[in-house]
C-alpha positions in Angstrom: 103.8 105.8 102.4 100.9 107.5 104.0 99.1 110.6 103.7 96.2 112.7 105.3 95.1 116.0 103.7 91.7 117.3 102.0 91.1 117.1 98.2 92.4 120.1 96.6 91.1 121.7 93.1 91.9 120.2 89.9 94.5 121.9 87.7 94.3 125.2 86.8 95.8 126.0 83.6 96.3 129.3 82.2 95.6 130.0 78.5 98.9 131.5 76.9 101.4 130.9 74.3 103.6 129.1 76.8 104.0 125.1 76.7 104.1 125.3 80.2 100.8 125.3 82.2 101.7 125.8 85.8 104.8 124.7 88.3 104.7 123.3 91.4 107.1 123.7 94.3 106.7 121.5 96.9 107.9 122.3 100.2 109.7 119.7 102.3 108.0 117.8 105.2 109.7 115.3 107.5 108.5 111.8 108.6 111.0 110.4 111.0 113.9 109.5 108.8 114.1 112.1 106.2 112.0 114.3 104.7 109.8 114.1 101.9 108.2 116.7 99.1 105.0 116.4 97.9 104.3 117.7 94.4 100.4 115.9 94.0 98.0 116.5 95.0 98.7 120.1 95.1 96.9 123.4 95.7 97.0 124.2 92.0 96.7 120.6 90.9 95.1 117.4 91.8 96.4 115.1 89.4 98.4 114.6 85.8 96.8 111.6 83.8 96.5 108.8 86.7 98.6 109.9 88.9 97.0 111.4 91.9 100.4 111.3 94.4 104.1 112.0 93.8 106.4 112.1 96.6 110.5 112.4 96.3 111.7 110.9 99.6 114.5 112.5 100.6 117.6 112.9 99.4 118.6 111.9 102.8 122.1 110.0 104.8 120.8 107.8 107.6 123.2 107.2 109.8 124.2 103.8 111.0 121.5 102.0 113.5 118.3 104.2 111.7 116.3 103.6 108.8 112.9 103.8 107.4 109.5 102.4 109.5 106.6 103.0 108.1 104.2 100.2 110.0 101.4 98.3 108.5 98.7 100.6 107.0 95.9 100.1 104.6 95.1 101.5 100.5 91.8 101.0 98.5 91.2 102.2 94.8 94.7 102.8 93.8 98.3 101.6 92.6 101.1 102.5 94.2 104.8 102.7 92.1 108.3 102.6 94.2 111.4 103.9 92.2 115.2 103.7 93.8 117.6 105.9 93.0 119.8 105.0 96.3 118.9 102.9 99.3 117.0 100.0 99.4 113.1 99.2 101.2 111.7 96.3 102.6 108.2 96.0 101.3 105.5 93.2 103.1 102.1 93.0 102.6 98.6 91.2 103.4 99.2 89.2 100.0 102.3 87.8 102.2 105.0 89.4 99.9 108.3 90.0 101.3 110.6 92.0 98.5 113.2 94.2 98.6 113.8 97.0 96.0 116.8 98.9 95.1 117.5 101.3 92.5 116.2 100.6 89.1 113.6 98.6 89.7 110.2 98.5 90.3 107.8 97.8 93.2 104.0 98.1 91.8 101.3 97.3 94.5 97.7 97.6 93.4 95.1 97.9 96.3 92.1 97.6 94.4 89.7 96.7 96.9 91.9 96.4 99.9 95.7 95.5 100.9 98.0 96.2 103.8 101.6 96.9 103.7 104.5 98.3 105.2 108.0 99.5 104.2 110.9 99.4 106.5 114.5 99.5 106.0 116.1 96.1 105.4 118.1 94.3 108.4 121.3 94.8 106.0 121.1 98.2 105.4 120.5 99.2 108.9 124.2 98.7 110.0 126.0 101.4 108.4 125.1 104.8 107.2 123.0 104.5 103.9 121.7 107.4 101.7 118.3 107.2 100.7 116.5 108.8 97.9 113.3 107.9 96.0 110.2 108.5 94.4 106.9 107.0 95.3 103.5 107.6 93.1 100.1 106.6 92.9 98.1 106.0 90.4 94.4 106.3 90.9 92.6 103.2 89.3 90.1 103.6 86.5 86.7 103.2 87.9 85.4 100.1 86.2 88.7 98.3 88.7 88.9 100.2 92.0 87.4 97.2 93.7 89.3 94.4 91.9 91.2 91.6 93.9 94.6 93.5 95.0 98.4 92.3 93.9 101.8 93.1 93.4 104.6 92.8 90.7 108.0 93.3 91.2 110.4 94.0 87.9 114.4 93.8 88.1 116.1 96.2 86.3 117.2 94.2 83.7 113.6 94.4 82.3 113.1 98.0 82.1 113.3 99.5 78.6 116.8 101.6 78.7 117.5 103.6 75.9 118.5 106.6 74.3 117.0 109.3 72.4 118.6 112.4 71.3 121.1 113.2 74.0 118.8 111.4 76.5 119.3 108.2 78.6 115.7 107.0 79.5 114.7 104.1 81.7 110.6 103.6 81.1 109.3 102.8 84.3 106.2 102.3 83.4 103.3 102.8 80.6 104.7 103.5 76.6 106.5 106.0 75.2 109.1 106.6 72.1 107.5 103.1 70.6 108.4 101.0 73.5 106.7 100.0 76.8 107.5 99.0 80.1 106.2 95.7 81.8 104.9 97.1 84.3 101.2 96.0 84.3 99.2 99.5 84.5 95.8 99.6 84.1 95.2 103.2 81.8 97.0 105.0 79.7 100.2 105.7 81.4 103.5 107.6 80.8 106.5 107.5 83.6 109.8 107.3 82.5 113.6 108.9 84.3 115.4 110.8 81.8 119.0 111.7 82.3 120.5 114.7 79.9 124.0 115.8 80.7 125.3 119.3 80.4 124.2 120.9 77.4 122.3 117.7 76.2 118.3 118.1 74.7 115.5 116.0 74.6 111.6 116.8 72.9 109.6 115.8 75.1 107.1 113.5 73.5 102.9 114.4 72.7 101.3 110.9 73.1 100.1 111.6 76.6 97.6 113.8 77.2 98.1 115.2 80.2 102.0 115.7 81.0 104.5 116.8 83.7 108.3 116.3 84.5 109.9 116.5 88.1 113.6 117.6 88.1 115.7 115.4 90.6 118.7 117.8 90.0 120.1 120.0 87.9 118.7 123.2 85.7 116.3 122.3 82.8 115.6 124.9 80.3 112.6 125.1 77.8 111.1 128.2 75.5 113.7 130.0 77.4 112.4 129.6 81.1 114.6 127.5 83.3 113.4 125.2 86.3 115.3 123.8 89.0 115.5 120.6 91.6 112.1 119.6 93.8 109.7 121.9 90.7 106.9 119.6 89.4 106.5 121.5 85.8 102.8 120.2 84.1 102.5 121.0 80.6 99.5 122.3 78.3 98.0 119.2 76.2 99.2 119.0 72.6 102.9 121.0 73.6 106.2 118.7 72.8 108.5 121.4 73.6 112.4 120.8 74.2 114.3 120.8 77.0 117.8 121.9 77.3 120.1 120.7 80.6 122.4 122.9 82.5 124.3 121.1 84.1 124.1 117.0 84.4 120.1 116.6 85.1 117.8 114.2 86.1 113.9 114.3 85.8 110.9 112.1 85.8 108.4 112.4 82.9 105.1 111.2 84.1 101.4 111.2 82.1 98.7 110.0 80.6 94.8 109.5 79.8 92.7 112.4 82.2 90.8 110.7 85.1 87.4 109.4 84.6 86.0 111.4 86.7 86.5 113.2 90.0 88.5 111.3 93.0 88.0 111.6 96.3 91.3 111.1 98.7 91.5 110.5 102.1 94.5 109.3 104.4 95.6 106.1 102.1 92.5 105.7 100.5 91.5 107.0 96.8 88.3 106.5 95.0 85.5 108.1 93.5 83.4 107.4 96.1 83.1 109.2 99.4 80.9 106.5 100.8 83.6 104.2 99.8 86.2 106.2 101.6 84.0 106.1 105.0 83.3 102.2 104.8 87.4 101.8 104.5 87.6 104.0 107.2 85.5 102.5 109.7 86.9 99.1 108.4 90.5 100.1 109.3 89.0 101.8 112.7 88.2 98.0 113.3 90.8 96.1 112.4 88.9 94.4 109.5 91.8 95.0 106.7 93.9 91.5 106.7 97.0 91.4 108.7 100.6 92.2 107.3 102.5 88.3 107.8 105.6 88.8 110.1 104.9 92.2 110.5 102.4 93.3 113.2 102.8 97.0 113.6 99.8 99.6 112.8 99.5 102.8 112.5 95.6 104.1 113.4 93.5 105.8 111.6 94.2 109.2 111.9 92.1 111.4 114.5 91.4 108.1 115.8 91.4 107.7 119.9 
């Protein structure tokens, strides 16, 4: 997906008794097919461990004929993670990859120093009406790899870790948690996993990670005796492993790890920890110097761009 907004402060976390530190509650915004909510970067907090972006795309029904366009644009100094929970996207990019994912698995796209991509609805799915919901993240890379050579992995489902623990079912996306990890090929310390707790059902949420957050998909989670509901991005204080009680069925994503090594800087698509970076991507998109999406040849400019 893309993105255009300023850099806002890091998180600000209050000094209480409270495991939690802060919630966010993104508000929806639409692009074209269905709308999106953006819990990072947020007024209140620029990042949790790597992760620097975290969009839910939609839930949304597109009717038959529609779907998802989202033309050839460009990323630099980051990964980028697609997770399915309905609907399906056709990703292609300047490596010449052509995959489609669906729920339970994993697209993972590292730009590093420069790729192109797009993600459109597939052919097949355009023909009848077709929910779609999702989460996309990224993950800002540690500076010592920003400008390595980019690539992509794509892992079925089979391969993610599915387990239980307590009354939890947990699919690690990606990173290591509860003894296992996922083989998804992240590049710092990295914790993002979709829990499931039915009514009633608890879960501790586990201390490895650093910094910490979970994203409720849908139902009521309750913890310490405060309750949070669908679209609330909930960061916890470092050190707290509190637990979590569902009412009703729930669904949420636990996302974490190791603090940035330093400030970044994001612009548009582009993440890194240099702003002179950022320009020269700029002015390299501006040009038409980023290598060409194979069988896709749509662009979307560079924004504020004649």
């Amino acid at each position: 997906m893309t993105w255009r907004d300023t850099t806002p402060p890091a998180c600000d976390i209050a000094d209480t008794g409270d495991p939690v530190a802060l919630v966010v509650t993104p508000k929806p915004r639409s692009i074209g097919a269905f709308d999106v909510r953006r819990a990072l970067p947020a007024a209140e907090c620029r990042s949790v461990g790597p992760f620097v972006f975290f969009d839910e795309m939609g839930p949304a029904l597109l009717p038959a004929g529609t779907g998802l366009d989202v033309a050839p644009h460009p990323h630099i100094g980051l990964s980028t993670l697609t997770w399915m929970i309905d609907g399906e996207i056709r990703h292609r990019d300047s490596l010449g990859t052509d995959q489609v994912i669906r729920p339970g698995e994993v697209n993972w796209m590292t730009a590093g120093k420069g790729i192109v991509h797009s993600e459109r609805s597939p052919d097949t799915a355009r023909g009848v009406e077709t929910r779609m919901h999702g989460l996309q993240v990224w993950l800002a890379l540690p500076r010592e790899r920003e400008e390595i050579d980019p690539g992509f992995q794509h892992v079925p489902a089979a391969d993610i870790p599915r387990f239980t623990v307590e009354d939890a079912d947990i699919m690690l996306v990606a990173g290591q948690a509860w003894d296992r990890r996922s083989p998804v090929a992240v590049y710092s310390d990295t914790l993002y996993a979709d829990v499931s707790l039915p009514d009633g059902g608890t879960l501790t949420l586990p201390g490895r990670s650093v910094e910490r957050a979970f994203y409720i998909l849908w139902g009521t989670l309750e913890s310490e005796g405060r309750c949070f509901g669908a679209s609330q991005l909930v960061v916890l204080k470092e050190g707290a492993t509190p637990s979590v009680r569902a009412h009703g069925d729930c669904r949420f994503a636990l996302i974490g790890g190791a603090p940035l090594d330093g400030d970044r800087h994001l612009y548009w698509n582009f993440v890194s920890s240099s702003r002179e970076r950022i320009d020269r991507a700029k002015t390299d998109w501006a040009a038409r110097r980023f290598p060409a999406v194979p069988g896709d040849d749509g662009y979307i400019p560079l924004p504020g761009a004649g």
